[in-house]
Phi, psi and omega in degrees: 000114189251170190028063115240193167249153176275149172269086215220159164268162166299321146337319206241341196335301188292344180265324193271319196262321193269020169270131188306121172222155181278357176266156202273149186222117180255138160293105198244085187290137196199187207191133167246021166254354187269152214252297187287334161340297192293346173251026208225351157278324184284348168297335166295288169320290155310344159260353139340275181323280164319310186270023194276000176288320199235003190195133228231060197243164228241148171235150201233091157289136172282337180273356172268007193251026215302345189287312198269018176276309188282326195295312205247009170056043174294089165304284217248179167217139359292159159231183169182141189226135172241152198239142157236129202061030226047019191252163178278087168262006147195147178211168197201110169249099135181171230297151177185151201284171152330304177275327178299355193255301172293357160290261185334322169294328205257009194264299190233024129325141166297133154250000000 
């Protein structure tokens, strides 16, 4: 599926975020009691969208996901973790505008 988000469990995490790609891949950690959760998914869709050529992202609830929530030590919701290879090249937590999303993305995006 290219330019939405996927929607994944702790089951499918290592195959669907940690499978080798040339794309920057963000982890959208989430919540449906979080109030900014809500305003920080359609920000998701759009980058989704806008980046799919360079970019992959995966949406996580967090209380049925508890492993890769611990895993990757996701405190707060929203979060979002950019994995480049499977590694943390960056993360961040809680709600963020539109433009602070697009720093970051062009910050650690494939050119």
């Amino acid at each position: 599926m290219t330019g939405s988000v996927i929607t994944i469990s702790d089951a499918e995490f290592a195959a669907t975020a940690l499978e080798p790609t040339s794309k920057l891949v963000v982890i959208y950690f989430w919540a449906p009691w979080c109030g900014p959760c809500r305003l920080t998914a359609p920000l998701m869709d759009w980058a989704a969208t806008h980046y799919s050529d360079r970019l992959k992202v995966v949406k996580m609830e967090i209380d049925p996901n508890p492993e890769t929530v611990a895993k990757y030590q996701v405190q707060g919701v929203p979060a979002l973790i950019f994995l480049k290879d499977g590694e943390v090249a960056a993360s961040i937590e809680g709600a963020i505008g539109k433009q602070k999303l697009i720093d970051l993305l062009e910050t650690h995006l494939p050119k």
